[in-house]
PyMOL commands that place a pseudoatom at each C-alpha (Angstrom):
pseudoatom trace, name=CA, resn=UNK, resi=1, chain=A, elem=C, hetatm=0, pos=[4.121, 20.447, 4.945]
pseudoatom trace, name=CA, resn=UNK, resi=2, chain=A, elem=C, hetatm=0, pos=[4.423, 18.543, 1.557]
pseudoatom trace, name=CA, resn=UNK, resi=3, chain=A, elem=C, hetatm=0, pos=[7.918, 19.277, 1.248]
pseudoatom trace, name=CA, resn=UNK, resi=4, chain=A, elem=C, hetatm=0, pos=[9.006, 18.461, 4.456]
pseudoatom trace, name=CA, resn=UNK, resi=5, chain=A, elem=C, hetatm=0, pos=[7.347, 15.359, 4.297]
pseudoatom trace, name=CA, resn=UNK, resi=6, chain=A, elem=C, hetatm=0, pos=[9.007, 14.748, 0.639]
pseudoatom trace, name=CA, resn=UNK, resi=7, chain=A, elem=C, hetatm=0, pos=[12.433, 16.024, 1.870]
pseudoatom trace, name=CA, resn=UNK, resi=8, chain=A, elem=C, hetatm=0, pos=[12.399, 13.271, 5.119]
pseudoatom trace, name=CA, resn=UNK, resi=9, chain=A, elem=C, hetatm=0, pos=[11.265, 10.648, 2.870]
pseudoatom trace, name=CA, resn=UNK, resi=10, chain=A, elem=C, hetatm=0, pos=[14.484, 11.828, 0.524]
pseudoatom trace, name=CA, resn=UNK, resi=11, chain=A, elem=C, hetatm=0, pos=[16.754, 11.396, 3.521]
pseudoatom trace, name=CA, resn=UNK, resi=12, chain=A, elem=C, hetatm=0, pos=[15.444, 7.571, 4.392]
pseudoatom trace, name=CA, resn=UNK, resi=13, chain=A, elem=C, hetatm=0, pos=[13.219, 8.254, 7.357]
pseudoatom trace, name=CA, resn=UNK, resi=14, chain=A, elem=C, hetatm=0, pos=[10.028, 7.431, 8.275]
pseudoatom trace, name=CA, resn=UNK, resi=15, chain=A, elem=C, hetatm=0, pos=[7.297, 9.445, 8.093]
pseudoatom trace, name=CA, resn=UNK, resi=16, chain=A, elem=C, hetatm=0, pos=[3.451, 9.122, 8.677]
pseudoatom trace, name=CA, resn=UNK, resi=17, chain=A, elem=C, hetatm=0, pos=[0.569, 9.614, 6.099]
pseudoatom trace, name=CA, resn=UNK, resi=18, chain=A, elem=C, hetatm=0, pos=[-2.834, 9.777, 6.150]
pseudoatom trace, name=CA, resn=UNK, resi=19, chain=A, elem=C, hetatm=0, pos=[-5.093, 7.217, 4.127]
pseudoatom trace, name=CA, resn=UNK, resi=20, chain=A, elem=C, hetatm=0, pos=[-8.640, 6.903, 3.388]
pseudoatom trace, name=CA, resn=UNK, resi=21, chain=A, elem=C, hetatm=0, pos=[-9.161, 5.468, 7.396]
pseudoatom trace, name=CA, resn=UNK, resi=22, chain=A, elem=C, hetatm=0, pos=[-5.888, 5.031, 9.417]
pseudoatom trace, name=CA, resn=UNK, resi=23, chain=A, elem=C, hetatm=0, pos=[-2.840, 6.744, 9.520]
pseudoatom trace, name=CA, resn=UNK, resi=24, chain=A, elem=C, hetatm=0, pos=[0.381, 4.664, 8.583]
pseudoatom trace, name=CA, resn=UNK, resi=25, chain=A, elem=C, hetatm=0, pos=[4.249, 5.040, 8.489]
pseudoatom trace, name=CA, resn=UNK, resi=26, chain=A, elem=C, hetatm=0, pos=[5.673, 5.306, 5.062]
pseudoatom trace, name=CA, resn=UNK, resi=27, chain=A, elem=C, hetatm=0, pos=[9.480, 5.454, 3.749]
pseudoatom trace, name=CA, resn=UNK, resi=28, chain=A, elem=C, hetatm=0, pos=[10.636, 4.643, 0.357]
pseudoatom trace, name=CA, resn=UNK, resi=29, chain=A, elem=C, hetatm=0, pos=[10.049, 1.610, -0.827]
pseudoatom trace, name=CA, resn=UNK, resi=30, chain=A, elem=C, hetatm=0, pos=[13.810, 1.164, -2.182]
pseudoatom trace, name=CA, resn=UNK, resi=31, chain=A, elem=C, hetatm=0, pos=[15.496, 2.395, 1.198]
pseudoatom trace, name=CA, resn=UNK, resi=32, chain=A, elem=C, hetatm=0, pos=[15.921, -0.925, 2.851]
pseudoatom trace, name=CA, resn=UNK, resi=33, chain=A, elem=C, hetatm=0, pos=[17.466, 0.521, 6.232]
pseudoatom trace, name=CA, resn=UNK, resi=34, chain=A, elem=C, hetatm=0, pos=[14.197, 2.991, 6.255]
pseudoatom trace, name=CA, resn=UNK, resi=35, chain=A, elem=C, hetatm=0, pos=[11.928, -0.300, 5.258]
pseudoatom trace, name=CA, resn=UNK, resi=36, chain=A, elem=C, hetatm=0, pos=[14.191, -2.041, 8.412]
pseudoatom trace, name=CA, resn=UNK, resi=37, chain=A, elem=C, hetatm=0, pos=[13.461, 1.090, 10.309]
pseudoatom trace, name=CA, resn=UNK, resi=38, chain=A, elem=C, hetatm=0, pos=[9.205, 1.079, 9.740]
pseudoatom trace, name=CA, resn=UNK, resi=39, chain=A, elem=C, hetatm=0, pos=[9.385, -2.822, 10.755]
pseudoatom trace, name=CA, resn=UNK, resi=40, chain=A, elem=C, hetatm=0, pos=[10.906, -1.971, 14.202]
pseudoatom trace, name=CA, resn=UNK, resi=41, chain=A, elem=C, hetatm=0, pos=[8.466, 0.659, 15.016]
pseudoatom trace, name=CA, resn=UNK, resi=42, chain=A, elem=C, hetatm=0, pos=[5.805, -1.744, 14.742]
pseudoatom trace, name=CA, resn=UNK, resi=43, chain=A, elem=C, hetatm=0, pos=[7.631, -4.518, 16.092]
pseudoatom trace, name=CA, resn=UNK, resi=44, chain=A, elem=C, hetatm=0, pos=[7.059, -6.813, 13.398]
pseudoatom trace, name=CA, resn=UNK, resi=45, chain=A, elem=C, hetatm=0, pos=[8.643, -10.349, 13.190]
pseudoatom trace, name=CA, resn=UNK, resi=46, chain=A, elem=C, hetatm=0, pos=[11.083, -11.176, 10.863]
pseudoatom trace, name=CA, resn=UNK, resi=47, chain=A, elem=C, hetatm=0, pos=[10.052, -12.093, 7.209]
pseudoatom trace, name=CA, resn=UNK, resi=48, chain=A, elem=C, hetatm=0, pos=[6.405, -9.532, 7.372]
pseudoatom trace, name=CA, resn=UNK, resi=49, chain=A, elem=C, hetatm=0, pos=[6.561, -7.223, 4.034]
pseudoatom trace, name=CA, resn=UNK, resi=50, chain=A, elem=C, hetatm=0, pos=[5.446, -4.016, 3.495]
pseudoatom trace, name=CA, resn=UNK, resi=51, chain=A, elem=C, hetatm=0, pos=[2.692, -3.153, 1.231]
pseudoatom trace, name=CA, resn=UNK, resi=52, chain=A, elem=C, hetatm=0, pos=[3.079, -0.222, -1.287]
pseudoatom trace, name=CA, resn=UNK, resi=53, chain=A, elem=C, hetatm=0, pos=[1.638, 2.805, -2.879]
pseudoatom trace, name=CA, resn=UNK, resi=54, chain=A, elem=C, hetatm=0, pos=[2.070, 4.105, -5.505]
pseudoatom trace, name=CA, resn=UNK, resi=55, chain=A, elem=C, hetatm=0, pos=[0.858, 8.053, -6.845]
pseudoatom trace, name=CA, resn=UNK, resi=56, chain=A, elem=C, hetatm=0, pos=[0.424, 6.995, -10.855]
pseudoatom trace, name=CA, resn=UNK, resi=57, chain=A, elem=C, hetatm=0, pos=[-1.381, 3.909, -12.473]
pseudoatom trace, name=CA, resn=UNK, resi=58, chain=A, elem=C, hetatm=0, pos=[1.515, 3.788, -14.720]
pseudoatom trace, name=CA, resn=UNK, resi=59, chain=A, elem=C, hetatm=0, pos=[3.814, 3.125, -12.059]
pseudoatom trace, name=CA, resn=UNK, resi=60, chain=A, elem=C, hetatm=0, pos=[2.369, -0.420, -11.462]
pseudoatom trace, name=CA, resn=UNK, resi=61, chain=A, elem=C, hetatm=0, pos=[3.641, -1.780, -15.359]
pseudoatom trace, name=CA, resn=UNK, resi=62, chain=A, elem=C, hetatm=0, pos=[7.387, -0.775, -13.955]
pseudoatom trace, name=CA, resn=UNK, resi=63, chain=A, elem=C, hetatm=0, pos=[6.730, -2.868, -10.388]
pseudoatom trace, name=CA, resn=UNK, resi=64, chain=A, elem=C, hetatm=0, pos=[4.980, -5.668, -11.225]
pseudoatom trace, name=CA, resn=UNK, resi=65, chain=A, elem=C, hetatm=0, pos=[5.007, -8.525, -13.988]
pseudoatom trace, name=CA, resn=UNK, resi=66, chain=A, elem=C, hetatm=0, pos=[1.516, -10.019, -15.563]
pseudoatom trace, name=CA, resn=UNK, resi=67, chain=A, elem=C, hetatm=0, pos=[-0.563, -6.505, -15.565]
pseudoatom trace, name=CA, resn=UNK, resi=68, chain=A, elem=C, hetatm=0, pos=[-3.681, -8.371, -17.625]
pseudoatom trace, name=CA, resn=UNK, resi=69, chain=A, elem=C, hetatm=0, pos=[-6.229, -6.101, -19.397]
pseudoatom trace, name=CA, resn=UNK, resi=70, chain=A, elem=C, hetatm=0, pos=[-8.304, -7.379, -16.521]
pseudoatom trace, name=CA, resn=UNK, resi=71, chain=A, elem=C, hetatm=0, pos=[-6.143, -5.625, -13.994]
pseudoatom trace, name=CA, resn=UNK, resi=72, chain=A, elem=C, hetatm=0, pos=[-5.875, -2.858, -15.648]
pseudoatom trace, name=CA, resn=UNK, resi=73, chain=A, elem=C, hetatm=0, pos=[-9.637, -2.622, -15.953]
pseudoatom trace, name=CA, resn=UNK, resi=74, chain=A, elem=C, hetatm=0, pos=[-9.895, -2.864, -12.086]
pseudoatom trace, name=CA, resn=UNK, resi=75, chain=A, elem=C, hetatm=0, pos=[-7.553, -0.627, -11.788]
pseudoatom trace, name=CA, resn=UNK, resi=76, chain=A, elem=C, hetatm=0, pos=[-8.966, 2.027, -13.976]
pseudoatom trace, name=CA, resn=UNK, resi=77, chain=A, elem=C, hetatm=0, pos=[-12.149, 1.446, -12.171]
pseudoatom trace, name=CA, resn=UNK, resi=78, chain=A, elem=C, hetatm=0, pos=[-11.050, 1.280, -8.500]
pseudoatom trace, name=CA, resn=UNK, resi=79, chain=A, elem=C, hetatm=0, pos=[-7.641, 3.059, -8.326]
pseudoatom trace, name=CA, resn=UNK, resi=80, chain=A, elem=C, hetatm=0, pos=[-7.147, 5.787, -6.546]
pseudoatom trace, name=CA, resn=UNK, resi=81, chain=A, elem=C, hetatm=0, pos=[-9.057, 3.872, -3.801]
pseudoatom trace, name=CA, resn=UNK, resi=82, chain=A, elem=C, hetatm=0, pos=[-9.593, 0.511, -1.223]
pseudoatom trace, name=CA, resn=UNK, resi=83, chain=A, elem=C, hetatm=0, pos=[-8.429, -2.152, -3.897]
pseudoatom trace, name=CA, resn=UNK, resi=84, chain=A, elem=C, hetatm=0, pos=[-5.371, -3.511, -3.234]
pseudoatom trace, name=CA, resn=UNK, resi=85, chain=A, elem=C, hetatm=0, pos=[-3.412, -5.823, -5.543]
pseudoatom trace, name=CA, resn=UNK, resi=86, chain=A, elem=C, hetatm=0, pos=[-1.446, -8.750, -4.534]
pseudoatom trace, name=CA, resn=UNK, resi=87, chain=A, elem=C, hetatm=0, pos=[0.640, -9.607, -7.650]
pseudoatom trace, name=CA, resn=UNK, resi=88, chain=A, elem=C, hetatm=0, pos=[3.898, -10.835, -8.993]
pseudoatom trace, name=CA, resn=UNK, resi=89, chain=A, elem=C, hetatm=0, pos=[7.373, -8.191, -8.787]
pseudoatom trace, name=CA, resn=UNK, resi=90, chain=A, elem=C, hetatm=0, pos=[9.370, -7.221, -11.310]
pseudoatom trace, name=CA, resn=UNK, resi=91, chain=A, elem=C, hetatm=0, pos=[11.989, -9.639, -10.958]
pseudoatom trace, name=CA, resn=UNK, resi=92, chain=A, elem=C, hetatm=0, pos=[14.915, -7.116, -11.650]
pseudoatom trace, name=CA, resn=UNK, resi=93, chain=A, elem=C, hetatm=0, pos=[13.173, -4.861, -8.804]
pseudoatom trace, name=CA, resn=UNK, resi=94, chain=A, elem=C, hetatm=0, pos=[16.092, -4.316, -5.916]
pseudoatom trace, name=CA, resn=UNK, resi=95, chain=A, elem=C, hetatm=0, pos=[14.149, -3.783, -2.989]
pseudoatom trace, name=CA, resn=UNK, resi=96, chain=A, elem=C, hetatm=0, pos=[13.762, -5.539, 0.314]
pseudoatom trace, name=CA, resn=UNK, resi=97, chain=A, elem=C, hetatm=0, pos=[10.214, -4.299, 1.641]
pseudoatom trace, name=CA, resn=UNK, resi=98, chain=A, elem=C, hetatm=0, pos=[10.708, -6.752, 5.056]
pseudoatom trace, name=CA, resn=UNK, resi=99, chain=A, elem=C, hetatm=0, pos=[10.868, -10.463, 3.398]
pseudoatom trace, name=CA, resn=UNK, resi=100, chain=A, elem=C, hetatm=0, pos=[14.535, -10.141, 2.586]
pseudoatom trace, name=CA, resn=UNK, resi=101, chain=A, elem=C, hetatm=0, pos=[13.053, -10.403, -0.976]
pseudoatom trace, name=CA, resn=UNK, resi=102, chain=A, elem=C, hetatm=0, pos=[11.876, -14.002, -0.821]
pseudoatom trace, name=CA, resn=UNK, resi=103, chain=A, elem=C, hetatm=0, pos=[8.561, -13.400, -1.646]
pseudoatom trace, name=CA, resn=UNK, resi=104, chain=A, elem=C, hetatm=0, pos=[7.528, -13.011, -5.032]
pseudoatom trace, name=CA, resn=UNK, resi=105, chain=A, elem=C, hetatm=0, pos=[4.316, -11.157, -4.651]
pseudoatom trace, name=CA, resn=UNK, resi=106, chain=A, elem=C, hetatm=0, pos=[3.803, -7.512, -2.805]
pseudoatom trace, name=CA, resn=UNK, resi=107, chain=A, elem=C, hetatm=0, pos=[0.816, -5.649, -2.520]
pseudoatom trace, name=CA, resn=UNK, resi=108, chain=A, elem=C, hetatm=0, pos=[0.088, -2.268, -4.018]
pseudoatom trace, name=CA, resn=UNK, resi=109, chain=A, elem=C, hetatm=0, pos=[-2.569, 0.244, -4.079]
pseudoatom trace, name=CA, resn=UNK, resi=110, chain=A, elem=C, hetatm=0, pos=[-3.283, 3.909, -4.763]
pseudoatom trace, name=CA, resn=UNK, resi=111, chain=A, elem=C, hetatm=0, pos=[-4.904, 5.119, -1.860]
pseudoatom trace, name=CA, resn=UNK, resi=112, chain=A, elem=C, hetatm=0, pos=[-7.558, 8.317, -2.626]
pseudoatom trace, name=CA, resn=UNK, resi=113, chain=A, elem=C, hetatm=0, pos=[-6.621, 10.515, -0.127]
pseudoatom trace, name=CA, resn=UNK, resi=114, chain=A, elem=C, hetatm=0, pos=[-5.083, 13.871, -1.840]
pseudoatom trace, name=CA, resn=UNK, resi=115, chain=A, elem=C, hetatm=0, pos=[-2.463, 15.342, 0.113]
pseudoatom trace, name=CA, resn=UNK, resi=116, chain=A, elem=C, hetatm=0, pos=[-0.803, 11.353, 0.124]
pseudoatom trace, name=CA, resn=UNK, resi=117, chain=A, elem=C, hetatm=0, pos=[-1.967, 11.016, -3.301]
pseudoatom trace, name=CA, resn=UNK, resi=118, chain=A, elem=C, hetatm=0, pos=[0.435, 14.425, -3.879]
pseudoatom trace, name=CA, resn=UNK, resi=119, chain=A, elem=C, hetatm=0, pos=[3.348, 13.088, -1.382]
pseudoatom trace, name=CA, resn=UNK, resi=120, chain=A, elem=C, hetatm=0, pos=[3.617, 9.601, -3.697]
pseudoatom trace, name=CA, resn=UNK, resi=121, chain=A, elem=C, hetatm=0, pos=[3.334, 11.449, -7.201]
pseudoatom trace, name=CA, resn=UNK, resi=122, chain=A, elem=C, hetatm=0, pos=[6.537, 13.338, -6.418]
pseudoatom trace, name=CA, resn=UNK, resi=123, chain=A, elem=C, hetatm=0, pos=[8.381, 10.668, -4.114]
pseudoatom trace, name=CA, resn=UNK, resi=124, chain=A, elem=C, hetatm=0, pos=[7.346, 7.268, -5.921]
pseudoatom trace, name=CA, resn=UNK, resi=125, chain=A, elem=C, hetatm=0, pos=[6.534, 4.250, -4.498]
pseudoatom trace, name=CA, resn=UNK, resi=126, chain=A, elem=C, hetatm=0, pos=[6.341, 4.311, -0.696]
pseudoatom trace, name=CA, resn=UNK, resi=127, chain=A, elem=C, hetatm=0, pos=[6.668, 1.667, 1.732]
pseudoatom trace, name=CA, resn=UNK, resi=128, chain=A, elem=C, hetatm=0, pos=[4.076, 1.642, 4.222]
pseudoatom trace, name=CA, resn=UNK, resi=129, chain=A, elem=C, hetatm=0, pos=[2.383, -0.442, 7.400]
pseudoatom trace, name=CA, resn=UNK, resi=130, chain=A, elem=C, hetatm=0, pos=[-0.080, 0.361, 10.270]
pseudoatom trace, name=CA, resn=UNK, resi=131, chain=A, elem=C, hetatm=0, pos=[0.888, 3.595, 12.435]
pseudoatom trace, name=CA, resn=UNK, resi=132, chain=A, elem=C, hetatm=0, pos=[0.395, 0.714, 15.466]
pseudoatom trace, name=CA, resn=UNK, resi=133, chain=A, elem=C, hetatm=0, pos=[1.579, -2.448, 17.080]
pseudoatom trace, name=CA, resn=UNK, resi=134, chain=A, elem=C, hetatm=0, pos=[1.787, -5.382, 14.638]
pseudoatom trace, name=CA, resn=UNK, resi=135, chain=A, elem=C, hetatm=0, pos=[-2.373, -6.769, 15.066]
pseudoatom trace, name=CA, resn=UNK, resi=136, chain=A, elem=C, hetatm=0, pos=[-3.238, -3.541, 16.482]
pseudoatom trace, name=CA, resn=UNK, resi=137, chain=A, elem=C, hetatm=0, pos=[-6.563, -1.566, 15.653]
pseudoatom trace, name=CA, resn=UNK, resi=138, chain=A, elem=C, hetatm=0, pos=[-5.784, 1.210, 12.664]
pseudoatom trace, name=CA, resn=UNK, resi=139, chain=A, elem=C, hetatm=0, pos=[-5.084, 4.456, 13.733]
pseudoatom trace, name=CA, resn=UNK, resi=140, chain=A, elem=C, hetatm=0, pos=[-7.616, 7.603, 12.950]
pseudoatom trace, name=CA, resn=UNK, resi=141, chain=A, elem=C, hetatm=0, pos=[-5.739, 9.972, 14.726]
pseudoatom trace, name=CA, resn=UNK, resi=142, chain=A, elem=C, hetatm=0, pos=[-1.991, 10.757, 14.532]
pseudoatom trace, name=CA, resn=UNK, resi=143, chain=A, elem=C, hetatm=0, pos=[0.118, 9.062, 16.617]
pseudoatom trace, name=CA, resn=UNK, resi=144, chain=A, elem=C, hetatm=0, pos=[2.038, 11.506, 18.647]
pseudoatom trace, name=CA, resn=UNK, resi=145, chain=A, elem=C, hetatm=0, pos=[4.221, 9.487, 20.563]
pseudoatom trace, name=CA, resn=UNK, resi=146, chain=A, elem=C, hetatm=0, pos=[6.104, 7.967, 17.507]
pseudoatom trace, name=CA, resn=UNK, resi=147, chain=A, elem=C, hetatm=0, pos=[7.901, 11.702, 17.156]
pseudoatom trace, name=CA, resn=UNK, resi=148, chain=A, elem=C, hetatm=0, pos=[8.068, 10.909, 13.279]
pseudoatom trace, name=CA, resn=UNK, resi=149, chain=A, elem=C, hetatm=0, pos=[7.501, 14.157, 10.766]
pseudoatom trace, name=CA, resn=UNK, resi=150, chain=A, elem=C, hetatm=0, pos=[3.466, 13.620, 10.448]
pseudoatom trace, name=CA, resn=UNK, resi=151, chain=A, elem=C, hetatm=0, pos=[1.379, 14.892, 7.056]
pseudoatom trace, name=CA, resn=UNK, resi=152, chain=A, elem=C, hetatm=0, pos=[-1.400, 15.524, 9.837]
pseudoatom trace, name=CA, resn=UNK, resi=153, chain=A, elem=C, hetatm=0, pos=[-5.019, 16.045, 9.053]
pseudoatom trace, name=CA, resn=UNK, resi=154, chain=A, elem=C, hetatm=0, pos=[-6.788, 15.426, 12.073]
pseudoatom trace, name=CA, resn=UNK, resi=155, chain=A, elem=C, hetatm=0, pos=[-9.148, 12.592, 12.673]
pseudoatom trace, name=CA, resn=UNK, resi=156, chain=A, elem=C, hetatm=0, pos=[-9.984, 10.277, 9.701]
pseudoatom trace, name=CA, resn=UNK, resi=157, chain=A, elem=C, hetatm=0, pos=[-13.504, 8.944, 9.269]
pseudoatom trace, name=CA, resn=UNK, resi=158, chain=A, elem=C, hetatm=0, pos=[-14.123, 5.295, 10.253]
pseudoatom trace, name=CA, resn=UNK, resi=159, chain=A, elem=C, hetatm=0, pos=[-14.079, 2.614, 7.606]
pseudoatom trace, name=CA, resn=UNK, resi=160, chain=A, elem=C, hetatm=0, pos=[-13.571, -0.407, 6.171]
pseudoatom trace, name=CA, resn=UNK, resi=161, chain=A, elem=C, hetatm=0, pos=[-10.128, -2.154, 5.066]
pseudoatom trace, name=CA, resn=UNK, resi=162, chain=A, elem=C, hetatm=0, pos=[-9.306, -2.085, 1.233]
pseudoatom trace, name=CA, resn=UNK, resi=163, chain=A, elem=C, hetatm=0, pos=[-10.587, -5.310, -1.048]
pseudoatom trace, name=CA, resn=UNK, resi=164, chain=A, elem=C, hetatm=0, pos=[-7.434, -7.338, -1.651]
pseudoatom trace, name=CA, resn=UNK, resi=165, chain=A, elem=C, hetatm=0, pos=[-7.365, -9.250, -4.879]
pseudoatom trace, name=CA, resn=UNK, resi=166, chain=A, elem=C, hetatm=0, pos=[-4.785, -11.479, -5.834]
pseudoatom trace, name=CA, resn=UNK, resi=167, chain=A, elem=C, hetatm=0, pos=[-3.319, -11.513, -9.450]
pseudoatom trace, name=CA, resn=UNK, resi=168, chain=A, elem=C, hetatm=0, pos=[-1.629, -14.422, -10.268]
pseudoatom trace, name=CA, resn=UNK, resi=169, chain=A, elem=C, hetatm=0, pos=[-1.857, -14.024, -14.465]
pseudoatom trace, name=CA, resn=UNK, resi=170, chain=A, elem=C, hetatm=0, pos=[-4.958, -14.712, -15.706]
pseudoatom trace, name=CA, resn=UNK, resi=171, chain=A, elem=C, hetatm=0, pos=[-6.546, -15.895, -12.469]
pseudoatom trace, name=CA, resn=UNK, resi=172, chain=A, elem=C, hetatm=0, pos=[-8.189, -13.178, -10.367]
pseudoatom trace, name=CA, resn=UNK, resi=173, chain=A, elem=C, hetatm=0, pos=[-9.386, -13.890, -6.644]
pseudoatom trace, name=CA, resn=UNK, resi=174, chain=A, elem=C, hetatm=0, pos=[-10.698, -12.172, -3.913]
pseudoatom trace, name=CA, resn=UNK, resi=175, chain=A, elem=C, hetatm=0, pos=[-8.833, -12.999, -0.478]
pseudoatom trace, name=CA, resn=UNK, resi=176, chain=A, elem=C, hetatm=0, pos=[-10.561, -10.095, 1.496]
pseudoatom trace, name=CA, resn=UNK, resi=177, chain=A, elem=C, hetatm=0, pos=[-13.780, -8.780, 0.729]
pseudoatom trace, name=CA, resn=UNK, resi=178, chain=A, elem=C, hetatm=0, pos=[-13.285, -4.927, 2.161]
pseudoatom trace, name=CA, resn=UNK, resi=179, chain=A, elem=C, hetatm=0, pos=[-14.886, -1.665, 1.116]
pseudoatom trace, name=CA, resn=UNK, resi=180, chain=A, elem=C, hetatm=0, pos=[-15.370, -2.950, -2.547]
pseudoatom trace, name=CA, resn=UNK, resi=181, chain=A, elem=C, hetatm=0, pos=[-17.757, -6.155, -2.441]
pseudoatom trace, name=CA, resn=UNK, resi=182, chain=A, elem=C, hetatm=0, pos=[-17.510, -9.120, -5.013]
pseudoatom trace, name=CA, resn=UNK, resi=183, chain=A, elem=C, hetatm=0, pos=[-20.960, -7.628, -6.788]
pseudoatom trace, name=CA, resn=UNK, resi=184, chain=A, elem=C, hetatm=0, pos=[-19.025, -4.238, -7.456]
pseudoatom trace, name=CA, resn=UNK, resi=185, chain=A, elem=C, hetatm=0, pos=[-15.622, -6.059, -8.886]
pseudoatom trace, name=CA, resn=UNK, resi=186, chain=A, elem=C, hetatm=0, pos=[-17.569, -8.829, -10.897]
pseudoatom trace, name=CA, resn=UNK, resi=187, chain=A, elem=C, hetatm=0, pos=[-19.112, -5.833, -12.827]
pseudoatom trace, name=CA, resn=UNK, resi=188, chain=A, elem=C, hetatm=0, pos=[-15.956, -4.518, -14.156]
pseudoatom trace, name=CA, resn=UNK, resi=189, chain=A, elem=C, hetatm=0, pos=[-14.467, -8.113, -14.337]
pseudoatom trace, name=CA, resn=UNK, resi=190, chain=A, elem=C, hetatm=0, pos=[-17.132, -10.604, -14.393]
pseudoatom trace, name=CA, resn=UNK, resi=191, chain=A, elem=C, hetatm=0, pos=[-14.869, -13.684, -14.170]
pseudoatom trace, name=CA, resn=UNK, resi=192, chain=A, elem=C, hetatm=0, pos=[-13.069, -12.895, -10.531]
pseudoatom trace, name=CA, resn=UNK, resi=193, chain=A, elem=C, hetatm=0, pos=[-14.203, -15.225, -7.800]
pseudoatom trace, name=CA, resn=UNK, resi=194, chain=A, elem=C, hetatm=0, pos=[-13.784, -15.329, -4.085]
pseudoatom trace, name=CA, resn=UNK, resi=195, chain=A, elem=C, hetatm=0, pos=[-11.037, -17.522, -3.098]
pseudoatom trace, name=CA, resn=UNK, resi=196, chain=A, elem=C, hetatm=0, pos=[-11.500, -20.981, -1.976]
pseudoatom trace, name=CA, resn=UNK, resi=197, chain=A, elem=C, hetatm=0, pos=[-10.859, -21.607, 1.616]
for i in range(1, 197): cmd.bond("trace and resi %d" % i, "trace and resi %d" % (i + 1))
show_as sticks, trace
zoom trace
């Protein structure tokens, strides 16, 4: 099932993967017209951008600009798993992930779930979004009706939404406490803070 998953992905469609707790549609994060294509299925306004995954922790250094030691310490900690990074692009990236490449941030993870985890080291960065409506509740079980080539492992457990940190250089704040709680990141990095509202 690997391969056909890896050989759809190839050909710029959209697929769906499992993650840790909700199944998502996925298509390669460089494949605008397959980014364009994930959008529609969920019905998402104009300007909404993807997040990303990525397979290796090296992989990040090549996407993104300002990877501190303190990221990297995060990410050594937390990655693969529920932290997601909101940080700065490589500026000479070419990719459109939904915000006609306005924005300068994206968010990226590396989810730990295995047979994705095995999809992402061989294809490279993936686009993904919620396997549902735009605002919709995540989706534990695949979603049949979306007739999309589905890396389908029955039911996922319930749980909670990933920890998203934003990395803006040296400044490290927590926008979304999630599976990982401030207590957990502050001992790998003791100066991040919650955001202020």
């Amino acid at each position: 099932m690997i391969e056909k998953i890896l050989s759809t992905i190839k050909r710029g469609e959209v697929v769906i993967l499992p993650l840790e707790h909700s199944y998502v549609y996925a298509c390669d994060a460089f494949n605008f017209s397959a980014v364009n294509r994930l959008h529609q299925l969920r019905s998402d306004p104009p300007g909404v951008a993807a997040q990303v995954l990525i397979g290796k922790v090296q992989t990040l250094e090549g996407l993104a600009q300002g990877v501190t030691p303190e990221i990297k310490e995060l990410v050594a900690a937390f990655w693969p798993g529920e932290l997601t990074l909101n940080i700065l692009r490589n500026q000479s990236l070419t990719w459109n992930l939904g915000d006609a490449g306005v924005l300068k941030e994206f968010a990226v993870r590396m989810p730990n779930q295995d047979q994705t985890l095995e999809v992402l080291r061989a294809s490279g960065p993936l686009a993904v979004a919620s396997a549902t409506i735009a605002g919709g509740r995540p989706v534990r079980t695949p979603p049949l009706s979306a007739n999309l080539t589905t890396l389908d492992i029955g039911e996922l457990a319930e749980g909670s939404l990933s920890t998203v940190i934003s990395a803006r250089g040296s400044e490290l704040e927590v926008i979304r406490v999630g599976a990982l709680t401030l207590e957990a990141l502050k001992k790998v990095v003791s100066a991040i803070e919650l955001a202020s509202e």
